[in-house]
LUMDREN-729436 format. One record per residue (C-alpha): residue number from 1; residue in three letters; chain; x, y, z. Coordinates in nm, 2 decimals, m for minus. Layout:
ATOM  num  residu  chaine  xx  yy  zz
ATOM  NUM  ALA  A  X  Y  Z
...
This chain:
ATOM  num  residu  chaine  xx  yy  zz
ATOM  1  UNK  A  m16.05  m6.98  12.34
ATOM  2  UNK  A  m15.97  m6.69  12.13
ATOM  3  UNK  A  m15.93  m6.82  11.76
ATOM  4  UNK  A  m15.69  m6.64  11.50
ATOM  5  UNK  A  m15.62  m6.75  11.13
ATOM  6  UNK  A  m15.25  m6.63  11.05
ATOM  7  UNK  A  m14.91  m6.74  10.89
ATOM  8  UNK  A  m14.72  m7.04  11.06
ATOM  9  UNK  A  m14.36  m7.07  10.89
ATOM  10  UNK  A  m14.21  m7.36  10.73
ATOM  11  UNK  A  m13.92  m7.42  10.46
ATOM  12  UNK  A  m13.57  m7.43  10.48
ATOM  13  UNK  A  m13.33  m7.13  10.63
ATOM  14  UNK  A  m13.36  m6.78  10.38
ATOM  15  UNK  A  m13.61  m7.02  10.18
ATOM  16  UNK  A  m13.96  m6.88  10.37
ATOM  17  UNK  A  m14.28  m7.01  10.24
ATOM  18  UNK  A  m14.58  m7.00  10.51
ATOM  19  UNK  A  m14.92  m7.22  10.61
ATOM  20  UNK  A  m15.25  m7.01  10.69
ATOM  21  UNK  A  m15.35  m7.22  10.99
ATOM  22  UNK  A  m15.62  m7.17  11.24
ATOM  23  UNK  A  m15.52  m7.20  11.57
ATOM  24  UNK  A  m15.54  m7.08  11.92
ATOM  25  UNK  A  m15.36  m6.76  11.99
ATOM  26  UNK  A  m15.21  m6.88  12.28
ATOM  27  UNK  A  m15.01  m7.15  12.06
ATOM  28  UNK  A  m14.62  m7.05  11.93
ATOM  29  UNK  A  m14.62  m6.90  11.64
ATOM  30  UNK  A  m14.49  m7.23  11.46
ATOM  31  UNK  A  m14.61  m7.52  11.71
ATOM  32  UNK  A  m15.00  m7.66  11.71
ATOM  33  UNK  A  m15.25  m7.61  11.52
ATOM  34  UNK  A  m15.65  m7.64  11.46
ATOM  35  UNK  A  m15.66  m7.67  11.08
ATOM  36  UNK  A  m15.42  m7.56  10.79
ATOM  37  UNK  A  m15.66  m7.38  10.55
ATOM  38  UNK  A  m15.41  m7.26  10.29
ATOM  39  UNK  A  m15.04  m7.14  10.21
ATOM  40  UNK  A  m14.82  m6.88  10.10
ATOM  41  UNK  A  m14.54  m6.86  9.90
ATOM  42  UNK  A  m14.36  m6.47  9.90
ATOM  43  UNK  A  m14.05  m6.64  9.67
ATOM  44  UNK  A  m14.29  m6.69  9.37
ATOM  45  UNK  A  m14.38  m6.41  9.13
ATOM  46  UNK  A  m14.68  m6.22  9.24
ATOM  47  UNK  A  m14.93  m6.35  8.91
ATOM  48  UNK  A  m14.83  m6.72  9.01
ATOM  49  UNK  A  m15.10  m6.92  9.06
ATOM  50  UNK  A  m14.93  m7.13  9.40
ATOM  51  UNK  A  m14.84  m6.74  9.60
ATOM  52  UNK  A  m15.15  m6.80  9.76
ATOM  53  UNK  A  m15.36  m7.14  9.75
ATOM  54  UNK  A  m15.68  m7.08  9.97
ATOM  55  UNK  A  m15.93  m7.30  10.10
ATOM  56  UNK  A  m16.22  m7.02  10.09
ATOM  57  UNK  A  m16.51  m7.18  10.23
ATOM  58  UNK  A  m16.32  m7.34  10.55
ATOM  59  UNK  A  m16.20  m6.95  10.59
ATOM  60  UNK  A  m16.54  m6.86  10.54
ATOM  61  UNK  A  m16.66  m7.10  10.77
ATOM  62  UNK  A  m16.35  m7.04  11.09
ATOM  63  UNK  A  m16.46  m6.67  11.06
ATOM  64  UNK  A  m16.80  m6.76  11.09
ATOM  65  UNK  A  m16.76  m6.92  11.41
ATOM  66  UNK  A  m16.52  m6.64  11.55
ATOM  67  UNK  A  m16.15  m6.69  11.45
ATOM  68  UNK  A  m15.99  m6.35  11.34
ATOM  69  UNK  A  m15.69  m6.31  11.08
ATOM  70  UNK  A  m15.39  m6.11  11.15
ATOM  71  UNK  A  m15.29  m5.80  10.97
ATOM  72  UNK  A  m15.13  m5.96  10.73
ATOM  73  UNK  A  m15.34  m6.24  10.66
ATOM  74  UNK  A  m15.63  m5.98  10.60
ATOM  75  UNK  A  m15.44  m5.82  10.38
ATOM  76  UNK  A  m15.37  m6.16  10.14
ATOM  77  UNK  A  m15.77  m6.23  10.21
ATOM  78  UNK  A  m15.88  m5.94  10.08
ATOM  79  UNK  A  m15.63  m5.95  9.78
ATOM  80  UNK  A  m15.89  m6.26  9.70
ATOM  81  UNK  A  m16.17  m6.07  9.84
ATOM  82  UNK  A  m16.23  m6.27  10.13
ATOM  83  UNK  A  m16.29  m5.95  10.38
ATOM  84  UNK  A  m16.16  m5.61  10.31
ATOM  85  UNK  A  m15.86  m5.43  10.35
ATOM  86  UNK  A  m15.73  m5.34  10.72
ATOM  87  UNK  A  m15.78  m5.00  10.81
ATOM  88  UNK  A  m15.36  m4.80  10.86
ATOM  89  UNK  A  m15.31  m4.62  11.12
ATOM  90  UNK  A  m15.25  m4.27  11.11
ATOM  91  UNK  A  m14.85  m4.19  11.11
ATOM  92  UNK  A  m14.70  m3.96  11.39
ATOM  93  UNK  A  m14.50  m3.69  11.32
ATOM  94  UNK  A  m14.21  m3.87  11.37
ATOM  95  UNK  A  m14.19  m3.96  10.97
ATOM  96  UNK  A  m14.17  m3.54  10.92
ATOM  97  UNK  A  m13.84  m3.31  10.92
ATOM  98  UNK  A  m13.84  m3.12  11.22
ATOM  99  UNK  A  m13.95  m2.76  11.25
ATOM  100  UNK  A  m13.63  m2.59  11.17
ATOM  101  UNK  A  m13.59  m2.80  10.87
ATOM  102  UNK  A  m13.93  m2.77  10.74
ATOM  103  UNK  A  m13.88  m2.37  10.78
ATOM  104  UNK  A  m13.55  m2.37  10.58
ATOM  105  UNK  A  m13.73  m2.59  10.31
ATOM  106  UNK  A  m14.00  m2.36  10.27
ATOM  107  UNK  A  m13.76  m2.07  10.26
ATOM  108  UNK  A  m13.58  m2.23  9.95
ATOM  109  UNK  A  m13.92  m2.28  9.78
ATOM  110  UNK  A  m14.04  m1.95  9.85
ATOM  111  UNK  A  m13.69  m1.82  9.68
ATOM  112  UNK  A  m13.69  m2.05  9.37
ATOM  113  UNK  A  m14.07  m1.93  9.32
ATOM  114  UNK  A  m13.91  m1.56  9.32
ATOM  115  UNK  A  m13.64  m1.68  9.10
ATOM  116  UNK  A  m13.91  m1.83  8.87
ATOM  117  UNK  A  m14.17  m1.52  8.90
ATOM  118  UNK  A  m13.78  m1.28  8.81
ATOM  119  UNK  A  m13.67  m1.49  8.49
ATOM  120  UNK  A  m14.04  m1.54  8.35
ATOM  121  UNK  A  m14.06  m1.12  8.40
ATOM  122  UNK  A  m13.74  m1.05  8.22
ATOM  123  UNK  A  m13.87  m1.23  7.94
């Protein structure tokens, strides 16, 4: 039985507000659950004390015993400073302009440093 601790969703519809449960990770995402060890409000401002009410030592004590949190929920723990931060991974080249673009913006920048280098010499 492999043991996660991650967000189960309550609340009304466009009105999210979550539970940190531990459960097993074949469960649905919103069905049973081990124990409810905290909850999470996004709607509230970020300083607010109830965005994230925690029940440390029975997170403490679940990850102890083997139960792993989700990317986001290791993300809000180590906000607290629970575990650390979850390593991201490396983006593909995808997110970059494509060859010919990056050519023709390096073009331009190579002219408006000429440009630059011209007016600062006729000075």
């Amino acid at each position: 039985m492999s043991l996660k601790i991650r967000l189960s969703r309550v609340g009304a519809k466009a009105q999210p507000s979550y539970r940190l449960v531990v459960a097993d990770s074949r469960y649905p995402r919103d069905g049973r659950f081990i124990e409810k060890v905290g909850t999470y409000n996004p709607r509230v401002p970020h300083d607010h004390k109830e965005r994230l009410v925690l029940k440390e030592e029975r997170i403490r004590h679940w990850m102890g015993t083997g139960a792993l949190p989700t990317d986001r929920v290791q993300r809000l723990l180590a906000k607290v400073g629970i575990t650390k931060s979850p390593e991201l991974n490396a983006q593909t080249k995808k997110d970059k302009p494509r060859a010919k673009t990056q050519e023709r913006l390096r073009v331009a920048e190579e002219a408006a440093k000429a440009a630059a280098e011209a007016a600062a010499k006729a000075e």
